[in-house]
C-alpha positions in Angstrom: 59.9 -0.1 74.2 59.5 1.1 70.8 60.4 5.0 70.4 59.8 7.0 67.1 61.9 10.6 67.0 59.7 13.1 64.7 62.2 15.2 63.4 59.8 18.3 61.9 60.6 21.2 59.8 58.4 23.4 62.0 56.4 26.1 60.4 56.5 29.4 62.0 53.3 30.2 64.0 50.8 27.8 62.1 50.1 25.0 64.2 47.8 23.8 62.1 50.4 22.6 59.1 52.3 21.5 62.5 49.8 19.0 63.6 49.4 18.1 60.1 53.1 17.0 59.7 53.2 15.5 63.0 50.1 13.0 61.7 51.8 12.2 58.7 55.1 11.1 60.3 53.3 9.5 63.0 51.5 7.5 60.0 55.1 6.2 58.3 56.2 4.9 62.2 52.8 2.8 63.5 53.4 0.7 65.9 55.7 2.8 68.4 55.1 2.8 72.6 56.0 6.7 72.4 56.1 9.3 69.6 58.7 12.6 70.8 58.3 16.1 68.7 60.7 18.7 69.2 61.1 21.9 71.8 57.6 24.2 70.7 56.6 22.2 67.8 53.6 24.0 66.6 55.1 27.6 66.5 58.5 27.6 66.3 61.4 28.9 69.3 59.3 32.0 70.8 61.1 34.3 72.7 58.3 37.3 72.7 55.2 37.8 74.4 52.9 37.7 71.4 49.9 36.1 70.2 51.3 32.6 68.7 51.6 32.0 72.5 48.9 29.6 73.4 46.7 30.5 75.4 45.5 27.6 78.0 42.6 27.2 80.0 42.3 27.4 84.0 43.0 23.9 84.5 46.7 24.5 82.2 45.4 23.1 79.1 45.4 23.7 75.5 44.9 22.9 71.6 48.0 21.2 71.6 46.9 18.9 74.9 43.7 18.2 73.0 45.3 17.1 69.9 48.4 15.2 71.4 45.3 13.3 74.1 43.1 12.5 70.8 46.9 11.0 69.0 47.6 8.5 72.2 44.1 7.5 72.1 44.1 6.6 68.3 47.7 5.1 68.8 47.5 3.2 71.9 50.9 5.1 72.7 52.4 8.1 74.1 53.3 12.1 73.0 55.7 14.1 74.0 56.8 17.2 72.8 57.0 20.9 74.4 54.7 23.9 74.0 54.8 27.8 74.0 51.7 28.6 76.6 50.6 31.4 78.3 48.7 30.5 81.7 45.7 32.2 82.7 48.0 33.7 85.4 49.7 35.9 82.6 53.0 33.6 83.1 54.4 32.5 80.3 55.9 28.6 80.5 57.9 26.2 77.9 55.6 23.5 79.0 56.4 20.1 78.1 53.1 17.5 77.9 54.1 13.9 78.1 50.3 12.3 77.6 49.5 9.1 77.3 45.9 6.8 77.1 46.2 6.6 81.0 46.7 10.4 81.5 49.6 13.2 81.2 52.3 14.7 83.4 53.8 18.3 82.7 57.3 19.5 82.9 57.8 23.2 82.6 61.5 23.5 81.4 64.4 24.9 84.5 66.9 26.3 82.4 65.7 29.4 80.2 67.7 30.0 77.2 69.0 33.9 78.3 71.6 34.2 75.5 68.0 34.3 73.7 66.0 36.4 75.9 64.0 32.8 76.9 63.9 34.1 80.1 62.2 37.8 79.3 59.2 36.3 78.4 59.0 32.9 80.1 58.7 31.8 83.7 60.8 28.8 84.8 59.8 25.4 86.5 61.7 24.0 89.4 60.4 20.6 89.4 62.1 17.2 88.0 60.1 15.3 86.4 60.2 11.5 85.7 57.2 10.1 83.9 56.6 6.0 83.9 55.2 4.3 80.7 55.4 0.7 79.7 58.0 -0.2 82.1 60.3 2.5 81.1 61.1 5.8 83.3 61.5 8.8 81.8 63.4 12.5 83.0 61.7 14.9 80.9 64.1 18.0 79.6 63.9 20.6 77.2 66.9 22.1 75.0 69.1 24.2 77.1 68.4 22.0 80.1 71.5 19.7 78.0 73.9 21.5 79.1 73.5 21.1 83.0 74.5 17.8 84.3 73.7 18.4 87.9 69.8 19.1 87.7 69.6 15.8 85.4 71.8 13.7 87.1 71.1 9.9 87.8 69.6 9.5 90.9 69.2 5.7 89.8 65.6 6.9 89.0 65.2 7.0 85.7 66.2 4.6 82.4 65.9 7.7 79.7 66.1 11.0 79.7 64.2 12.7 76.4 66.0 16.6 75.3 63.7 18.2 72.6 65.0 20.9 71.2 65.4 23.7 69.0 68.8 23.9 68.9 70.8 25.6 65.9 73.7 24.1 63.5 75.7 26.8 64.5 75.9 24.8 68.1 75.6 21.6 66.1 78.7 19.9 67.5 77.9 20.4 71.3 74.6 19.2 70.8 75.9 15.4 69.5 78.8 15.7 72.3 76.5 16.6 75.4 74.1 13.6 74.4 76.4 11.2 74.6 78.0 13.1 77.5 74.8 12.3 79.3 73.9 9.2 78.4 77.4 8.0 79.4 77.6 9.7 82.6 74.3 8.7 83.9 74.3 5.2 82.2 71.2 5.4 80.5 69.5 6.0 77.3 69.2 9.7 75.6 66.5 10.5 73.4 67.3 13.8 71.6 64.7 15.1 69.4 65.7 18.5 67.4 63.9 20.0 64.2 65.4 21.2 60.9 64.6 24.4 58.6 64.6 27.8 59.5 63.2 30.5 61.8 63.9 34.3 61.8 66.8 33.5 63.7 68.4 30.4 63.0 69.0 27.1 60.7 68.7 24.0 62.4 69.7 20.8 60.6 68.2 18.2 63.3 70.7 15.5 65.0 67.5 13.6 66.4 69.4 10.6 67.6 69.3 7.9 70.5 72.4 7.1 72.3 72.9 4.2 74.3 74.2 4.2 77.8 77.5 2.8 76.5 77.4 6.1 74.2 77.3 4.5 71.3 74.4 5.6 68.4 71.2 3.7 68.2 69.7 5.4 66.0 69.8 9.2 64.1 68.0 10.9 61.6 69.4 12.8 58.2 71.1 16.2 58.7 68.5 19.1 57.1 65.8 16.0 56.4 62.3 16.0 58.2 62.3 12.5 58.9 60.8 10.0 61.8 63.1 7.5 63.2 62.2 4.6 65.3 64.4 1.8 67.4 64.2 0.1 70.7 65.1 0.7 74.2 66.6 -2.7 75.6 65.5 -2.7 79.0 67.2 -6.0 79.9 70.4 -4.8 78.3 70.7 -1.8 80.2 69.5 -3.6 83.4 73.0 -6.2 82.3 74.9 -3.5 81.8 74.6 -1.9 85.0 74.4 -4.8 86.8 77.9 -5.8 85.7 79.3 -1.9 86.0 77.6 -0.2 88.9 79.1 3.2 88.3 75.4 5.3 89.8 76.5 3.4 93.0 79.5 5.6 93.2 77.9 9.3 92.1 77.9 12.6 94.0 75.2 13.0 95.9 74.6 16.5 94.9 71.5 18.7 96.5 69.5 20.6 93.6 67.2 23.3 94.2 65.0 25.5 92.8 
């Protein structure tokens, strides 16, 4: 499974110039099974009720869905990446699409960021989601959803977990640590996919990075760079690996709710 991590410099509400970068990363990295953009890559980290919200249509889609549907068709692969919508409901979600040729599946992220007023604006899902593509099973996540282990923890049903993000230098450091965190507790891979530049708010200086389930570095992009990084998941290596070291056997079984 080939993986490319599209480390943007998002521009502030112009998804145009968004989609625009997106297509010319995706052009440098052909080839790849699944292309991942970071946490609200066509706006920018919303926290308002405002019009760069997109607006979807009854059936919960949008621009974005359109363009990321016509990209998996072109590429024969996959898209990922989250979105700031508005449903025709009036809620407000950070939805993340995962679409592929053979269709999509939604995750609408569980942990709002309220040190940033996330949660003023948006509503939050309550549903894990695991998506299956080429042989690989994904846990979807979004950002602030890093730094709870329980909701993501291994049920031995998944083989990656993918956190995009727009998460600032400033929290740089737990960012790296709480990847490899995961990927070590729930013996998988972690896919981390953060952008660089600046908002109103923030700097971010990226950190895109794979981490195996031995927590070791795959792969990782330049600090401050936009940059698109590719490598491979090893299915038969991690399928060795916890063969030999069965440590899910021997997890919590934990209850989550909504």
């Amino acid at each position: 499974m080939r993986v490319s991590l599209l480390q943007t410099n998002i521009v502030w509400s112009d998804p145009i110039a968004n989609f625009h970068t997106a297509e010319c990363l995706v052009e440098r990295a052909k080839g790849s099974d699944l292309y991942i953009l970071p946490e609200m890559w066509t706006t920018g980290f919303v926290t308002e009720r405002n019009d760069i919200v997109e607006e979807s249509d009854e059936h919960g889609l949008c621009n974005t869905f359109q363009w990321m549907r016509d990209m998996a068709h072109k590429y024969n692969a996959a898209f990922t990446g989250s979105v700031a919508l508005r449903l025709p409901d009036g809620t407000c979600r950070n939805r993340m699409y995962f679409i592929s040729p053979d269709g999509g599946e939604i995750y609408d992220k569980r942990h709002l960021f309220t040190y940033g007023t996330e949660d003023k604006t948006f509503t939050p899902g309550n549903k894990r989601v695991i998506v299956h593509w080429r042989g690989v099973r994904f846990l979807m996540q979004v950002c602030y959803d890093l730094r709870f282990p329980v909701f993501s923890r291994n049920k031995g049903d998944y083989d990656a977990a993918i956190y995009v993000a727009n998460w600032p230098d400033s929290r740089r450091t737990v960012w790296d640590t709480l990847l490899k965190a995961r990927a070590i507790e729930n013996q998988c891979y972690v896919i981390g996919v953060n952008r660089v530049g600046d908002d109103k708010q923030c700097h971010y200086n990226g950190g895109s990075a794979v981490i195996d389930a031995y927590g070791r570095t795959a792969v990782m992009a330049n600090d401050d760079e936009e940059q698109v990084v590719t490598t491979t998941l090893d299915m038969e290596k991690l399928r060795k690996f916890r063969d030999k070291f069965p440590v899910l056997n021997d997890r919590d079984n934990y209850s989550i709710h909504s």
